[in-house]
N, C-alpha and C positions, 0 to 999 in steps of 0.2 A: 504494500500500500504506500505510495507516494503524496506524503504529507508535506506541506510547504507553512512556515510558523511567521506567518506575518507578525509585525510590534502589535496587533490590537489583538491577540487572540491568547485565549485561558491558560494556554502552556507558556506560551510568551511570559504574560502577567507573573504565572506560578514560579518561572525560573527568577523572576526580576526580583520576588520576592526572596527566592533563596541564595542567591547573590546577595543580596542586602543585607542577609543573616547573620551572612558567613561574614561580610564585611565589617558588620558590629562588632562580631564575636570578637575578630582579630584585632579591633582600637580598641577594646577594652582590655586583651592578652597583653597587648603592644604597650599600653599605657601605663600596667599592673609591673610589667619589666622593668619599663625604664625608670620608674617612680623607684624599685628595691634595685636597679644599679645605681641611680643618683644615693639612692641612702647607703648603699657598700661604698661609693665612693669618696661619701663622708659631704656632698653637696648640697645634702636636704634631711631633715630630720624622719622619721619613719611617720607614716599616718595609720591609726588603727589599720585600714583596707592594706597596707603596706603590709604590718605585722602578719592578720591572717593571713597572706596570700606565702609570705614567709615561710610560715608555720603550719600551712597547709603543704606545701611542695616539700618541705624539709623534714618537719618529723612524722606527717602523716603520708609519704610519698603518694599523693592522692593530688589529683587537679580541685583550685577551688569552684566552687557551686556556680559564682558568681562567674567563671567561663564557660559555663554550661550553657548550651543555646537552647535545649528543653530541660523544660523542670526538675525531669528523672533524675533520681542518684545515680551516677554512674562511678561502679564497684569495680578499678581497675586501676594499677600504680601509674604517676603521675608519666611515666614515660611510655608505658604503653600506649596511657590518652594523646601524649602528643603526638606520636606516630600513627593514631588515628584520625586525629586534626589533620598533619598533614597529607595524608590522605583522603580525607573529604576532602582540602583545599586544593589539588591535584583534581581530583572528579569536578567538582565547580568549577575550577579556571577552563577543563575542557569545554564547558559550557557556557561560562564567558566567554570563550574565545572564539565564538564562530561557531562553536557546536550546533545553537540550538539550530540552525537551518538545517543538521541532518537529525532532526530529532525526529525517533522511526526506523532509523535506517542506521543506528549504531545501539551497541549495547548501553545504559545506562546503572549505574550501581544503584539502585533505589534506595538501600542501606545509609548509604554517604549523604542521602537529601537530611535537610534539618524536619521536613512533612514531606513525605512519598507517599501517606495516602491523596496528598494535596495534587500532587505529583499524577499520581492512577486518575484522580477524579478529574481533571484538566484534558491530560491525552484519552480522555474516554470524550468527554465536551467535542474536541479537537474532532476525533474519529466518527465521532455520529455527524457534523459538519460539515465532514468531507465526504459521506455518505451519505447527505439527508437521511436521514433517521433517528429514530428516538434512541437516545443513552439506553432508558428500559430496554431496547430490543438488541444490544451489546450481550456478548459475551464474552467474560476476563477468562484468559486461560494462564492459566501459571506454569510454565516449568523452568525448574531449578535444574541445572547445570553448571559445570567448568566452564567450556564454550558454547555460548548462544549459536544455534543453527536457525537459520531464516530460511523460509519458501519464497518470501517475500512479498506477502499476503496477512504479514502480523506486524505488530509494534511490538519492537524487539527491549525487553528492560532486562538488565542485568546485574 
């Protein structure tokens, strides 16, 4: 199925919003660093948000709450979540960068989105659109695999 993602349409919208997410997240990681390298470096005094964010990375090797772009606890040492950070921000940039006009037509990690049911509910918008037809009369088929196989008659998520 050959989908084409113009700027006014639900998947559009839906990535603009997960771009936006992710870009929050990072001024706030960004800003929580350099606030605790100014205070290592003796050019600012610590601010409570300083301390815990300290005291979260270092004796509870956990990421603070306050980086978390959903509410969830997320039960996983502080380096493992970064290397999952940067691997969502790896999946997004692909989709900053010109992805979303093959969107359909490449695998997508739906894991990595900050809302991938937001994500499902948009390329379903999307697909009834390009089909006239009602979303009701869609059907989601899921299969989990290593490598996505296409006939090229689906939208491909991965």
């Amino acid at each position: 199925m050959d989908i084409t993602v113009p700027k006014s349409t639900y998947l559009f919208r839906c990535l603009q919003r997960e771009i936006a997410m992710f870009k929050s997240q990072h001024e706030i990681i960004f800003s929580d660093l350099k606030n605790a390298d100014a205070y290592f470096e003796g050019k600012q005094q610590a601010s409570n948000r300083t301390r815990d964010v300290l005291r979260v990375l270092g004796t509870e090797d956990k990421a603070p709450r306050t980086w978390n772009i959903s509410s969830r606890d997320v039960n996983m040492s502080a380096s493992v979540w970064m290397q999952d950070l940067i691997n969502r921000i790896q999946g997004i940039n692909q989709v900053a960068q010109g992805f979303v006009k093959d969107i359909g037509q490449r695998p997508i990690w739906l894991g990595g989105l900050c809302n991938p049911e937001a994500f499902v509910a948009a390329s379903r918008q999307e697909v009834a659109r390009a089909e006239k037809c009602a979303v009701d009369s869609l059907e989601l088929k899921v299969v989990i695999s290593e490598s996505p196989a296409s006939s090229g008659s689906e939208f491909t998520y991965h």
